[in-house]
N, C-alpha and C positions, 0 to 999 in steps of 0.2 A: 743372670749369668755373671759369673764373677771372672776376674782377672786377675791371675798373678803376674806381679810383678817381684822382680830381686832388686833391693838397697843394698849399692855396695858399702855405704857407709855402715850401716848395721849388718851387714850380711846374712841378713834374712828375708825370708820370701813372705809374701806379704799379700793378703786378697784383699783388693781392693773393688767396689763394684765400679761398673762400666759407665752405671746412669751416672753417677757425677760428674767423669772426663766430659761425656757427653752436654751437659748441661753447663759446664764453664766452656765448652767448644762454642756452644749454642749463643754462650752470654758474648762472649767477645766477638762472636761474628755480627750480633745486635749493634752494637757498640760501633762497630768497624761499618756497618752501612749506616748507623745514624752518620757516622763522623760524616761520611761520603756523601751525604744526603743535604746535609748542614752547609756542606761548602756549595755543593753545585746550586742551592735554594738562596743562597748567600749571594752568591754569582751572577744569577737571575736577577735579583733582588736590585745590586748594583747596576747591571746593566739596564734594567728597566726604567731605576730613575736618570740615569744619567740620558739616557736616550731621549728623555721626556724632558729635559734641563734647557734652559733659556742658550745656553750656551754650545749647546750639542746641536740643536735649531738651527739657530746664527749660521754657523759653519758650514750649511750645506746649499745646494741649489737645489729648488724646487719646481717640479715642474706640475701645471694644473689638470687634473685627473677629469675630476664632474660634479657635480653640486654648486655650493654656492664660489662665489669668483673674487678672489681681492686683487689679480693678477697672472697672466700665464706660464711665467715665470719668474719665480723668486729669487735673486741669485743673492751669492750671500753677503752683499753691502745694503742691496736694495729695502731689506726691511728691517724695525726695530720690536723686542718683545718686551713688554712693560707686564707685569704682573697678569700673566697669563692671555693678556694679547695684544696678539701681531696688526703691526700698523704698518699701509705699506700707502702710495699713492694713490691706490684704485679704494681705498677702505680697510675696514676695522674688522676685525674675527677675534672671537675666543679659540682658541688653544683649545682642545678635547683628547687629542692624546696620540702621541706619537709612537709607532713602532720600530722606527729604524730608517725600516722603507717606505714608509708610507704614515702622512702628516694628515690627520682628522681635524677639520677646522667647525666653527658652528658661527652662521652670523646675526651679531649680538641683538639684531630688528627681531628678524623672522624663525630663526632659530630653525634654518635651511642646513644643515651639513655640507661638507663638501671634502672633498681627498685632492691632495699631492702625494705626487711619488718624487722618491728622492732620487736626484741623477747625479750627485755626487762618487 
């Protein structure tokens, strides 16, 4: 089914089909959710390493959830992070991956897991 349209610049009427509007609609609404998509996955992206950063760590107090034990709480002078692990008084862990709220530690012996929750 076609559509007319009137150009006022030519002033004539003009049948245009419908499917093209329709598929340049189609194309820029692609476009307009990659865009949307791109940033929010971007977003993520930042926030997940930063979360996971020696530095993002440091700054928080921890408190000991269950598995394996470096301490019952962490607070944020009490420990130091050298290349992916934490050395505190009570012992040594790798690092395994942080969410925000809650800090996955592994210990480097026995390869015991263990959680902190952040009470920052």
């Amino acid at each position: 089914m076609s559509k007319i349209r009137y150009y006022s610049y030519t002033r004539t009427l003009c049948l245009m089909p419908e499917r093209k509007t329709q598929k340049n609609n189609f194309g820029k609404m692609k476009k307009r959710i990659f865009k949307i998509l791109s940033v929010i996955i971007g977003l993520v992206l930042i926030l997940g390493f930063y979360s996971n950063s020696s530095s993002f760590i440091e700054k928080q107090d921890w408190k000991y959830a269950e598995g394996t034990h470096i301490g019952d709480w962490l607070a944020k002078n009490s420990f130091e992070i050298n290349n992916g692990i934490i050395e505190t008084n009570q012992g040594k862990a790798k690092i395994v991956f942080c969410y925000g709220k809650e800090l996955i530690i592994e210990n480097i012996e026995t390869k015991e897991k263990g959680y902190y929750i952040n009470k920052s």
